[in-house]
Every structure is written in structure tokens, then in C-alpha cells.
DOSE-245174 format. One record per residue (C-alpha): residue in three letters; x, y, z. Coordinates in nm, 4 decimals. Layout:
{r "ALA" {X Y Z}}
...
This chain:
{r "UNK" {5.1679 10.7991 4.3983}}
{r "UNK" {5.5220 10.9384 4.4661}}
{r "UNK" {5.6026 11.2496 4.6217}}
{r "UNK" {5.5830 11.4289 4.3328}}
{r "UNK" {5.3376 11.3591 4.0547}}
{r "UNK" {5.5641 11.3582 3.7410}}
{r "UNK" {5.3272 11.4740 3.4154}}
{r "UNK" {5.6615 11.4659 3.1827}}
{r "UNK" {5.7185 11.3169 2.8501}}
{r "UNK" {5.9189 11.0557 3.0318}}
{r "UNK" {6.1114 10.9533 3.1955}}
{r "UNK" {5.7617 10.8401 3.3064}}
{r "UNK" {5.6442 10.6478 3.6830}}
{r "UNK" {5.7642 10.3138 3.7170}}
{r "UNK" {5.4794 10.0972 3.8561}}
{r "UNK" {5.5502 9.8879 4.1645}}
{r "UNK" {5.5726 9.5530 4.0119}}
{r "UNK" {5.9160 9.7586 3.8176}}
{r "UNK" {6.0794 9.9020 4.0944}}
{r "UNK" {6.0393 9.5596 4.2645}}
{r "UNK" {6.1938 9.3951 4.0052}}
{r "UNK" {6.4751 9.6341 4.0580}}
{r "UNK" {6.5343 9.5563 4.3619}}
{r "UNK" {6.6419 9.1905 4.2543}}
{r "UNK" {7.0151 9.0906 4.3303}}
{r "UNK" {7.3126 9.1461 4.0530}}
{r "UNK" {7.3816 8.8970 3.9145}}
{r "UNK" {7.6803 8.8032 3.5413}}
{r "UNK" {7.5207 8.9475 3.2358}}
{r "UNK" {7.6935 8.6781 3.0371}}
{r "UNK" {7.5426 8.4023 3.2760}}
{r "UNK" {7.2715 8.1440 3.1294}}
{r "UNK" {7.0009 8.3187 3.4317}}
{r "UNK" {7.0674 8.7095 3.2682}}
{r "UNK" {7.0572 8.5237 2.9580}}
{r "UNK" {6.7277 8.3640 2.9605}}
{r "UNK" {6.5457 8.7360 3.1396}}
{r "UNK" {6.6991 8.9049 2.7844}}
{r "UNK" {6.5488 8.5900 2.5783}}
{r "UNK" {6.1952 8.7061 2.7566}}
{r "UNK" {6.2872 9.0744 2.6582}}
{r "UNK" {6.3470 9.0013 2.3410}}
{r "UNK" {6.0664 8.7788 2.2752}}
{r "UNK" {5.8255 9.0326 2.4849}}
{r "UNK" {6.0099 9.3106 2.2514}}
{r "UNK" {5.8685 9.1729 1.9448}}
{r "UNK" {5.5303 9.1786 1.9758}}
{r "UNK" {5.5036 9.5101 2.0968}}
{r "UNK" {5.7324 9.6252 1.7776}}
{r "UNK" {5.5512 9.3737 1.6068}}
{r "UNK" {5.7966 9.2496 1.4379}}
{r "UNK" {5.9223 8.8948 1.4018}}
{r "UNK" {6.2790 9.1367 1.2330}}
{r "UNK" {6.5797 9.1065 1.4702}}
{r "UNK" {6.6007 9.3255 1.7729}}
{r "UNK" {6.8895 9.4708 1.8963}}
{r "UNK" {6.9382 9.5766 2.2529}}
{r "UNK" {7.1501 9.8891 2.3427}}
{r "UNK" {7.2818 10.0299 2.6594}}
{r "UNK" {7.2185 10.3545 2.5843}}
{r "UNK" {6.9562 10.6693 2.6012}}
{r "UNK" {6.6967 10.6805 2.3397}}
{r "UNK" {6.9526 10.9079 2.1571}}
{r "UNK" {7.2027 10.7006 2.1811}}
{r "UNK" {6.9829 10.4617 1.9385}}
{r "UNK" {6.9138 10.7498 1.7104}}
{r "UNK" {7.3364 10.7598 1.6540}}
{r "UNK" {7.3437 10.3628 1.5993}}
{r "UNK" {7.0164 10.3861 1.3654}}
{r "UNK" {7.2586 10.6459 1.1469}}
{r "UNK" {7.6038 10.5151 1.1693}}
{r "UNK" {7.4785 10.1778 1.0950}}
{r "UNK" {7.2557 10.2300 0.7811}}
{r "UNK" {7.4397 10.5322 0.6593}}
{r "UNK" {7.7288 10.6200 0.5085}}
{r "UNK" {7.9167 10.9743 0.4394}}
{r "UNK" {7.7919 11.1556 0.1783}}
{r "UNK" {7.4695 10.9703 0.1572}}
{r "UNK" {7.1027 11.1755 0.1082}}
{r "UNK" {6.8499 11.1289 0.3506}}
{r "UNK" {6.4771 11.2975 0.3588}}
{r "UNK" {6.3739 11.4178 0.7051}}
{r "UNK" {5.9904 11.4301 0.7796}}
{r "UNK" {6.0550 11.7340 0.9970}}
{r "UNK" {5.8038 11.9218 1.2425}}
{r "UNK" {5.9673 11.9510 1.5625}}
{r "UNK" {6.2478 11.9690 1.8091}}
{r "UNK" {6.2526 11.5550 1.7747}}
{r "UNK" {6.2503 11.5335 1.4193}}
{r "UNK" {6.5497 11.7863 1.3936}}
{r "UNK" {6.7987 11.5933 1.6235}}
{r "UNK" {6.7295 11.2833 1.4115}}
{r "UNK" {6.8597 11.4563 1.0951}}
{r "UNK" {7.1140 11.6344 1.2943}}
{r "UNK" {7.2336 11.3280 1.3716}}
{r "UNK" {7.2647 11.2485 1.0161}}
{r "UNK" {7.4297 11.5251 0.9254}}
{r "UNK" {7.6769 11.5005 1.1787}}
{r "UNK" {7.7777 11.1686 1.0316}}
{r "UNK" {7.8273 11.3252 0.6945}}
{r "UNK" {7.4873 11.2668 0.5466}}
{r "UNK" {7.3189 11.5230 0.3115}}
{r "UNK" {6.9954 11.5664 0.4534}}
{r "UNK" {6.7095 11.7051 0.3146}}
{r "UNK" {6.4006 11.8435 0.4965}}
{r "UNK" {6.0246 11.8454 0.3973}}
{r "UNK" {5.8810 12.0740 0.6776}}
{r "UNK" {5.5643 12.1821 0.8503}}
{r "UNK" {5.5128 12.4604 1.1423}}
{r "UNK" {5.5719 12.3777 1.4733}}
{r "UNK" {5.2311 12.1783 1.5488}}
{r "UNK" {5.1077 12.0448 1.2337}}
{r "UNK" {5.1703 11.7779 1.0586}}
{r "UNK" {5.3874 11.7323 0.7316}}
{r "UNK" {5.1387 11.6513 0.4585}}
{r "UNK" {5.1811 11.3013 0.3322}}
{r "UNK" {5.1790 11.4562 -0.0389}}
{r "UNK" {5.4294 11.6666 0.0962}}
{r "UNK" {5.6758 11.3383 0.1591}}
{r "UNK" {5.5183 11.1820 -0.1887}}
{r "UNK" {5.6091 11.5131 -0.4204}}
{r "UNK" {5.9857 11.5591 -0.2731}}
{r "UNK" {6.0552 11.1291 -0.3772}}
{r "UNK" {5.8403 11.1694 -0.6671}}
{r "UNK" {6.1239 11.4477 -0.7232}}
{r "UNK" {6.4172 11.2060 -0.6703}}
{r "UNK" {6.4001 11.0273 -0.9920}}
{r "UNK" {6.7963 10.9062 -0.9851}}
{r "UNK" {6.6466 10.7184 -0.6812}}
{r "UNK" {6.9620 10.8967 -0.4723}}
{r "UNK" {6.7869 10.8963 -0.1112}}
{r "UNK" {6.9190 10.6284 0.1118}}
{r "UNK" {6.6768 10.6942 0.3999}}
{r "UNK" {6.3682 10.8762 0.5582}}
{r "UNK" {6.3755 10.9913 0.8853}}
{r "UNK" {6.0416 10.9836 1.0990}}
{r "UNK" {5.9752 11.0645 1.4423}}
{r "UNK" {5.6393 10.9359 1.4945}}
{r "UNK" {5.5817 11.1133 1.8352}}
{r "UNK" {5.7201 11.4313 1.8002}}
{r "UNK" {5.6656 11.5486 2.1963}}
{r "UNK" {5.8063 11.9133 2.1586}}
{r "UNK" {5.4729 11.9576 1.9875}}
{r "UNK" {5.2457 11.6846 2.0207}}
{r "UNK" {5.1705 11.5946 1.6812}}
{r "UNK" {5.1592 11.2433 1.5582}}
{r "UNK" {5.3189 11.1629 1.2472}}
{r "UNK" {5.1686 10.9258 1.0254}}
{r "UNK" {5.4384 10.6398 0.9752}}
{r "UNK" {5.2027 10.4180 0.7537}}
{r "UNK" {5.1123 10.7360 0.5358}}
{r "UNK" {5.4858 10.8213 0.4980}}
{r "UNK" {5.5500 10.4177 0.4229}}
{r "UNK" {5.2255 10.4692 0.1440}}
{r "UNK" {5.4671 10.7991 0.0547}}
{r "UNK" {5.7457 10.5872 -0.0134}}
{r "UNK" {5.5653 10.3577 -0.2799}}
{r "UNK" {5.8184 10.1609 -0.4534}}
{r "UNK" {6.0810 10.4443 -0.3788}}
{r "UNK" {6.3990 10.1558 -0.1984}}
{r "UNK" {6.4962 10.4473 0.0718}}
{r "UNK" {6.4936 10.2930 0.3997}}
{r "UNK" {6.1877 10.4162 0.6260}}
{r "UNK" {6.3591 10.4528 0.9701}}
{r "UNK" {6.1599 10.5469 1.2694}}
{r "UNK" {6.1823 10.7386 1.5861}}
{r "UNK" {5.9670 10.5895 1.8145}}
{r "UNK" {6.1069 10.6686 2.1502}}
{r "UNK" {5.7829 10.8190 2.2871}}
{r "UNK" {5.5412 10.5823 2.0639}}
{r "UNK" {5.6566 10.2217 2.0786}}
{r "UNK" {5.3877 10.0683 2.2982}}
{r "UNK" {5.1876 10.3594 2.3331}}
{r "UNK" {5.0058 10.4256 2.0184}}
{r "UNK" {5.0232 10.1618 1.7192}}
{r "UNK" {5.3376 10.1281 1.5282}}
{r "UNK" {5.3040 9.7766 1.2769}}
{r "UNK" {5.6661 9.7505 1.2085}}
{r "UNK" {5.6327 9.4297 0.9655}}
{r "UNK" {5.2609 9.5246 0.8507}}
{r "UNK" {5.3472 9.8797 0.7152}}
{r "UNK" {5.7092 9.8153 0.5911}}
{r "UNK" {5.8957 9.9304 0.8400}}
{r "UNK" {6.2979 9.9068 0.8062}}
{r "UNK" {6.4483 10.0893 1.1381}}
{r "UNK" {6.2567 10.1467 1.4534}}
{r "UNK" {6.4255 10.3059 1.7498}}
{r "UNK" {6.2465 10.2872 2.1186}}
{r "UNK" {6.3908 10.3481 2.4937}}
{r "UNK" {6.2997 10.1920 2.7961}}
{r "UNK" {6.2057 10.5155 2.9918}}
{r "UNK" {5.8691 10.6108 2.8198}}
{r "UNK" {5.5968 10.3733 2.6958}}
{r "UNK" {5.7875 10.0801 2.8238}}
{r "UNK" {5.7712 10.1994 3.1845}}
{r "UNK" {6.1056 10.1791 3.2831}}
{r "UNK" {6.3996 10.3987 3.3964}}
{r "UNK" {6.6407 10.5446 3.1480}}
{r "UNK" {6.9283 10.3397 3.0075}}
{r "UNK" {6.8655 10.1032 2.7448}}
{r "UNK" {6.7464 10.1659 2.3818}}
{r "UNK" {6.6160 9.8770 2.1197}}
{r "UNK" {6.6439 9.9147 1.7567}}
{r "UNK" {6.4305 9.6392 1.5030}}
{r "UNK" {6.5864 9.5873 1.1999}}
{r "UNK" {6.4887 9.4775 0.8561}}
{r "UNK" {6.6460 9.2086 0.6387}}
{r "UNK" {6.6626 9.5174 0.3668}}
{r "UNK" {6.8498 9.7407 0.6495}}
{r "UNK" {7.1081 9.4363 0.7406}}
{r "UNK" {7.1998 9.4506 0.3973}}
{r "UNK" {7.2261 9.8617 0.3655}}
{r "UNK" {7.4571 9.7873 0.7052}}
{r "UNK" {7.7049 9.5921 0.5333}}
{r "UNK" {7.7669 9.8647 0.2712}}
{r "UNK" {7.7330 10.1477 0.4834}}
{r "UNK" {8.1188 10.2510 0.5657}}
{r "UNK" {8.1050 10.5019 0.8554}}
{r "UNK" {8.2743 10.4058 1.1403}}
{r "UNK" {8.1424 10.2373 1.4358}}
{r "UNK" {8.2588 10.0287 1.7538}}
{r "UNK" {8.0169 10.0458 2.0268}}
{r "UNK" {7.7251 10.0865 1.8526}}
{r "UNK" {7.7551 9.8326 1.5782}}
{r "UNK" {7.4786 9.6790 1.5568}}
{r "UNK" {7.6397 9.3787 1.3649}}
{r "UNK" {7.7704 9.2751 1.7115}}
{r "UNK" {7.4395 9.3188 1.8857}}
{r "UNK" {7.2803 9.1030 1.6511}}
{r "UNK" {7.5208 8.8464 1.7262}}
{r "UNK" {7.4763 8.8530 2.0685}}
{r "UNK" {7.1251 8.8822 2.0286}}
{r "UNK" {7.1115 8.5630 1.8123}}
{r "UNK" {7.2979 8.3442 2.1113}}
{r "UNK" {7.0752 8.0312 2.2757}}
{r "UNK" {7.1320 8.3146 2.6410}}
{r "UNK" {7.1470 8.6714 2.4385}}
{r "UNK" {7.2418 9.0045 2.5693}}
{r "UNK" {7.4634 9.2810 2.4178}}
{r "UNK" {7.8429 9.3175 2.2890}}
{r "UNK" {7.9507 9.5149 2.6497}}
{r "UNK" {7.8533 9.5613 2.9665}}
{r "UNK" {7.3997 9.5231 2.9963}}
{r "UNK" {7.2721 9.7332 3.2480}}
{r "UNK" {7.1243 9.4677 3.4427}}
{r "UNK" {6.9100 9.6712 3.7100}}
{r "UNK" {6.7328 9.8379 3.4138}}
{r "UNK" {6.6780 9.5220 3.2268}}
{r "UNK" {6.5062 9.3596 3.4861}}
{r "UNK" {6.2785 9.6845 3.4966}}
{r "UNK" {6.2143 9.6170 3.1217}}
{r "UNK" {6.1632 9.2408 3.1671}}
{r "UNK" {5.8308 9.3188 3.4237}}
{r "UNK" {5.7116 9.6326 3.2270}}
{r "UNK" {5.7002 9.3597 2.9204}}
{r "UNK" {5.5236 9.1452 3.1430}}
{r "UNK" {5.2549 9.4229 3.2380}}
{r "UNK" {5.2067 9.5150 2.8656}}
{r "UNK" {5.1568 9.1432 2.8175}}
{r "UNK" {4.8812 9.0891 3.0518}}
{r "UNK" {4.7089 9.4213 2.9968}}
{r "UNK" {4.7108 9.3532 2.5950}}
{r "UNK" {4.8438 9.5747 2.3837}}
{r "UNK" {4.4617 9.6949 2.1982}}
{r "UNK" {4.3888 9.7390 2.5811}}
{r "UNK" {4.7071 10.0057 2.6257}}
{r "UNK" {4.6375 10.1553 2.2994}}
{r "UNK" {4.2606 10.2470 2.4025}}
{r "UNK" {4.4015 10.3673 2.7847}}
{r "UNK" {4.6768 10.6001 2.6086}}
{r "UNK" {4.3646 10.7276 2.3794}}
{r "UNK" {4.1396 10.7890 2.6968}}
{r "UNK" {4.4022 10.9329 2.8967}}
{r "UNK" {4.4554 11.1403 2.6102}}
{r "UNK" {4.0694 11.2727 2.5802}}
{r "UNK" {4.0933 11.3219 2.9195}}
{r "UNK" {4.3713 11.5997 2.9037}}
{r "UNK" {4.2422 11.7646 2.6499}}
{r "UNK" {3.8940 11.7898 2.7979}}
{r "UNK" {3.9975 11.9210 3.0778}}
{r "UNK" {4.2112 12.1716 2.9032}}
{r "UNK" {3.9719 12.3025 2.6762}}
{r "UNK" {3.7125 12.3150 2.9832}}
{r "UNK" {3.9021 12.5499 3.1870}}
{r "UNK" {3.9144 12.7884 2.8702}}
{r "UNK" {4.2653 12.7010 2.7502}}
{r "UNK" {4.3539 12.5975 2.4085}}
{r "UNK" {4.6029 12.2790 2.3009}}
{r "UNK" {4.8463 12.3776 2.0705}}
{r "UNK" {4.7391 12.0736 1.8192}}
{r "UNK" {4.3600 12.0455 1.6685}}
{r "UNK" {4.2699 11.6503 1.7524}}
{r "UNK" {4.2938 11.5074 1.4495}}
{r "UNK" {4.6888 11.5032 1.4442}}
{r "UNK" {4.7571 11.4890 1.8645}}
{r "UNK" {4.9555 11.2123 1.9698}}
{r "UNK" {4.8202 11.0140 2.2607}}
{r "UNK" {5.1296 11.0928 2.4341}}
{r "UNK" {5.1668 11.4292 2.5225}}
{r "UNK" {4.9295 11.7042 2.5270}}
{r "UNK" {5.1038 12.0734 2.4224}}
{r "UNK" {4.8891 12.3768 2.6061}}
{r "UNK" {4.9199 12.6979 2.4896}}
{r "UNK" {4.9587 12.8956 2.8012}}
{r "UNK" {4.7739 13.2391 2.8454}}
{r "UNK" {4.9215 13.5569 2.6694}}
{r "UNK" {5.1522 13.7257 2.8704}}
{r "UNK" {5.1878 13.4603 3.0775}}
{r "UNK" {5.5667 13.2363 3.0244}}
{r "UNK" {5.5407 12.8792 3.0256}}
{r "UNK" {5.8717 12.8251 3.2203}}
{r "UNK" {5.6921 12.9958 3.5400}}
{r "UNK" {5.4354 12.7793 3.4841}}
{r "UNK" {5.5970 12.4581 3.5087}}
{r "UNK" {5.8300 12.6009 3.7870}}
{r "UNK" {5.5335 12.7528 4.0085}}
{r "UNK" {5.3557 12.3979 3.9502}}
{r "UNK" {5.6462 12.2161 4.0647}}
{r "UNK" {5.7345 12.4407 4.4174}}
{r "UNK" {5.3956 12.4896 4.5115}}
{r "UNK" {5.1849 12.1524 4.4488}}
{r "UNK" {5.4760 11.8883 4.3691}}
{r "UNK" {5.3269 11.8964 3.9898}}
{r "UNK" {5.6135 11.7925 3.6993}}
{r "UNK" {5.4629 11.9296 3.4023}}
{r "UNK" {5.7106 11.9223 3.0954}}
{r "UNK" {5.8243 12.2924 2.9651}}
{r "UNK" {5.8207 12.4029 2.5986}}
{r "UNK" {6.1072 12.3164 2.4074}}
{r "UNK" {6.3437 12.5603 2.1854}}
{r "UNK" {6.0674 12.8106 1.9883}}
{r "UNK" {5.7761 12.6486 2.1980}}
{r "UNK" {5.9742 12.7623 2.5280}}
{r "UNK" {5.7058 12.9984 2.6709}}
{r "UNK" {5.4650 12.9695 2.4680}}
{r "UNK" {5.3259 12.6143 2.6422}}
{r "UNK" {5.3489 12.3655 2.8677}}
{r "UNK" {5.3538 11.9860 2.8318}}
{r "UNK" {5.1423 11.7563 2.9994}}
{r "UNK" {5.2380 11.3823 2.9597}}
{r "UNK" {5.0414 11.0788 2.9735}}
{r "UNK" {5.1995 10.7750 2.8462}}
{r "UNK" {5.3194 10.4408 3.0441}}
{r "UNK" {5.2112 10.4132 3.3499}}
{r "UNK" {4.9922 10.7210 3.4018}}
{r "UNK" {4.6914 10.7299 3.6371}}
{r "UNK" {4.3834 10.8847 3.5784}}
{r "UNK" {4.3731 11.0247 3.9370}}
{r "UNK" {4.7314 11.1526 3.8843}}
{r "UNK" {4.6485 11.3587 3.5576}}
{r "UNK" {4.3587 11.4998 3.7495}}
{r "UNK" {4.5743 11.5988 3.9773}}
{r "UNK" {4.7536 11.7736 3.7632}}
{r "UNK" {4.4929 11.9410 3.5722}}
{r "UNK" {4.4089 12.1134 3.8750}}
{r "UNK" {4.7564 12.2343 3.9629}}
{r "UNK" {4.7927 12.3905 3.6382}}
{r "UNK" {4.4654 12.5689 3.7197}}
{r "UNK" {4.5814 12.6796 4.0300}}
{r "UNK" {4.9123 12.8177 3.9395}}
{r "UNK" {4.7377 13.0041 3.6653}}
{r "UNK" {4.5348 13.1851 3.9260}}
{r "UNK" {4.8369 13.2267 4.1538}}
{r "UNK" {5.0392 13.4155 3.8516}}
{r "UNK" {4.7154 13.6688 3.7774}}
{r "UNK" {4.5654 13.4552 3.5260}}
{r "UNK" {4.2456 13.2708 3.6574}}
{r "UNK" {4.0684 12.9680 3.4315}}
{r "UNK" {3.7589 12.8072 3.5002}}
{r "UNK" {3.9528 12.4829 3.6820}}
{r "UNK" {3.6719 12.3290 3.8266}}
{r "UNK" {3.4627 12.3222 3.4785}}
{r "UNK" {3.8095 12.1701 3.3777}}
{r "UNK" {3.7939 11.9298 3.6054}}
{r "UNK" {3.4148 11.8427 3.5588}}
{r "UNK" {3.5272 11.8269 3.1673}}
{r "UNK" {3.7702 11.5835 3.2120}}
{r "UNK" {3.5804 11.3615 3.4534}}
{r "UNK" {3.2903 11.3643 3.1697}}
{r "UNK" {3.5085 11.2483 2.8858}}
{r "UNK" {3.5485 10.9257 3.0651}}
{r "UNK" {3.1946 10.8536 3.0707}}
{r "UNK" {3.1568 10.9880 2.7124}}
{r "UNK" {3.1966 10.6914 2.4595}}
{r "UNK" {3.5026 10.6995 2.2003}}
{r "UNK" {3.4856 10.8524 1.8983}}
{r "UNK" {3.4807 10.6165 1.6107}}
């Protein structure tokens, strides 16, 4: 374990066999040895969207993905539907907006889900059939919910909207069938499930979204897509400009990790991890801010005591036992802290944690029962999953 024990949303730790690969010399990103490592990506890529759809490699940030999602699919003027629960879901149809589209948002509080019906009733609504797209961010980590991608897809029905996914914080953490529930648009990073540093986004596309990109008409340069999937398509692929090599190697042995573990294997890890957070949570006598049935594997969201503020909590864990805990986000901003625990997360490490935030508790005048905690979340291991 590093230095510090970073419990954030992502970026997340980079296992050793990563920052090894790192470490590899620099080599032409249009040369036929570059060009077979972004074949493997690629290839690796797919069945972890699973999707045999084209996949489009970006040097960018996660949000940077969002932006080529919209300005390639999109056009001014166009109505979109946002699934919209959190500070994640809301920059997506920013984004939109931003770019001219008329966005429309079906809403839920901050830490529930929006009911599928919800999604159903405003299409049902549409009856001219004007909506071009719906927005989903299936991980939405400002509050830890999980949003239900194949319910919204079931939602759509035979509504042609494109259903165009956030999964930044989900791809290869919790199950996302791109081809097998309909999927047009999903958008992932490297830094967060796929164990990796920041810097490069990938985008799956449908045949039906291909053909929405050649009539969309707002403007784009660096990230049309068209060009990626040019590149892409090449016997030694990689992307339109410069690749950022260093971080594609990192991507290239995460891929080969999430190969060899399995990907039903990762799933059930992210979903113990996850029990074991929340365990430990509830056993020291604090409360998540999402009821089970709807927390993302992910993140877990802890209400912190009253009269406590979250943003002394994360900074008290941090200067006094090396703990990164994620703060609250926007509305959530003292009212919780965020524990993460996707990618390459160790049991021992979220322990670790667990028992910082108990400690700082007591430090700031607020005491929990850390040790039941910890007892709690060592038990959940042993306890067999729920079916």
C-alpha cells in the first residue's frame, strides 16, 4: 500500500503490474509495436463493454468523452431526456445544453433512484417521437445510487431515442451489457474501474448512433469520433492525434488483470467490497445515505453525524492517518463523506479506512462504536451473499 491509502471515487490505486507497465520506454504511437498494444486494448475493451459495436479511444478525461458523446450524436436544437439524480447526471445534460440541446429532466432527490415508470410516463408523453437521446449515468458517485440502465432501456420500448450512457465509474465494475440491453453510447475512463491513471476515455458506439452522427451538424474537430473510428478500424489502430502512450500501456495490463481475474469474478469482489463498507458503517452506528437496494458497488455515501461537517472529516482523515476519503459534492457537501471501493481496492485497505473514519469522529467530539464497525465488516465477509 502507498503512503497514503486513497478511498476516492477514482482516480483509484494502480496495482503494480500497471505502474510497471508504465515504466516501459516511449516509443511512435503511429508505429506497427503501439499499434498492435491498442489492437489488445481494443479487443480487451470489448468484452468488458461487451460489445462487439466499434470502440473509440480518446485522449481525454472521462468528461472529455461526455462532450464527444454530445457533439457527436447531437445536434442544436435537438431534445434530450436526462435520467437525473445527482451531481453526475447534471453535467451530462449540462453538457447537452451547452451544445444547444433542449434538455429535459425526469428527477429524483439526491439519493434515490428515478423510478423506471418515471422515464416510461415522460416518453409515453412524447408522442411526436421528438427526443433524440436519453442521458444515463449509471454510477452516479455524488450519491451512490445505481441507476438501472436495462430498466431505462425496458423504459425506452420501441421509443428510437438513443440510450447513451455514463459509465465512467461503472464500466468494469458492476454489469453494464452494452449489446444485450440495447445500448447505443457508452462512455468509460481509464482512471476508475479500469485501474489506470487519468487520461484516456473510450466511447462504444452503435450502428444506430453512427448513423444519428452523420446527421448530427454541431461542430466538432478533435473529438469527432468519425476520425477515431477510422483510426480505430486500421490493421495497427490508435487515435486521430497524439495517444498518450504511458497511460495506454497502463490500460493495456489493467485489461490484462480484468482478463485473468474474469469479469463475474470482479463483479462479485466490487459486490463484497461493497457489503463490506456498509457493514462496517452501519456497525459503528452511522447511517449510508442510500438504503441497499439502489447502492452502487462503487462508492458508499455516509451520512456524517449532525453537527458534525463532512469537509473536516475528510480533511482530519487525511492529516492525521494518511486516509483519502472522497468529500460530498455540491448539496451533499457536509452532509457526508465518500468512501470508494472500485478497481483495485484491498480489503485490508478499506479496513483501514473504516477505522480512520472512526477515529477522526472521536477526535472531532463525536465518538462511534469503531471497533463493532470493524468486527461488522470483518463478519460480512464470512457471511454468504445475498441472493
Amino acid at each position: 500500500m502507498s503512503e497514503i491509502n486513497l478511498l476516492i471515487p477514482g482516480p483509484t490505486p494502480l496495482p503494480p503490474e500497471v505502474m510497471r507497465a508504465m515504466s516501459r520506454p516511449m516509443t511512435s504511437h503511429r508505429g506497427p509495436a503501439f499499434g498492435r498494444i491498442m489492437r489488445e486494448i481494443l479487443d480487451g475493451l470489448g468484452e468488458v463493454f461487451q460489445t462487439r459495436s466499434d470502440i473509440i479511444p480518446l485522449v481525454a478525461s472521462g468528461t472529455g468523452g461526455l462532450e464527444a458523446s454530445v457533439v457527436n450524436f447531437l445536434s442544436p436544437g435537438d431534445r434530450v431526456l436526462s435520467v437525473n439524480n445527482g451531481h453526475f447526471c447534471e453535467r451530462y445534460a449540462e453538457i447537452a445544453e451547452r451544445f444547444g440541446a433542449r434538455v429535459d429532466r425526469v428527477t429524483a432527490e439526491w439519493g434515490r433512484p428515478v423510478p423506471a415508470e418515471a422515464v416510461a410516463a415522460r416518453l409515453r408523453e412524447d408522442t411526436r417521437r421528438e427526443y433524440r437521446a436519453v442521458l444515463v449515468t449509471q454510477s452516479e458517485t455524488s450519491t451512490g445510487v445505481h441507476n438501472d440502465v436495462r430498466a431505462v432501456r425496458e423504459a425506452l420500448a420501441d421509443h428510437p431515442a438513443l440510450l447513451m450512457v455514463d459509465a465512467i465509474s461503472s464500466l468494469g465494475a458492476i454489469p453494464l451489457e452494452t449489446d444485450g440491453w440495447g445500448v447505443d453510447v457508452v462512455v468509460t475512463a481509464s482512471q476508475k474501474a479500469l485501474m489506470s491513471p487519468p487520461g484516456m476515455a473510450f466511447l462504444s458506439v452503435s450502428e444506430r448512433a453512427w448513423e444519428a452522427a452523420e446527421r448530427a451538424t454541431g461542430p466538432r474537430f478533435y473529438f469527432d469520433l468519425r476520425r477515431g473510428r477510422a483510426e480505430a478500424r486500421k490493421p495497427h489502430p490508435g487515435t486521430p492525434f497524439t495517444t498518450a502512450i504511458t497511460v495506454a500501456y497502463a490500460v493495456h495490463a489493467a485489461l490484462g488483470l480484468i482478463h485473468a481475474e474474469g469479469l463475474p469474478r470482479v463483479f462479485e469482489r466490487h459486490r463484497r467490497m461493497a457489503r463490506m463498507v456498509r457493514a462496517g458503517v452501519r456497525g459503528m452506528g452511522l447511517h449510508t445515505l442510500v438504503d441497499d437496494e439502489h447502492a452502487v458497488n462503487t462508492v458508499t455515501t455516509v451520512r456524517v453525524p449532525d453537527g458534525v461537517d463532512g469537509r473536516a472529516v475528510g480533511a482530519h482523515a487525511r492529516d492525521r492517518y494518511a486516509v483519502l476519503l472522497g468529500s460530498g459534492i455540491g448539496r451533499l457537501e457536509q452532509a457526508i463523506v465518500r468512501i470508494g471501493h472500485l478497481g483495485y481496492t484491498r480489503q485490508e485497505w478499506l479496513l483501514a479506512g473504516l477505522e480512520a473514519l472512526g477515529r477522526t469522529l472521536a477526535d472531532l467530539g463525536h465518538p462511534v462504536r469503531t471497533e463493532a464497525g470493524l468486527r461488522a465488516a470483518t463478519d460480512s465477509l464470512e457471511a454468504p451473499a445475498p441472493l
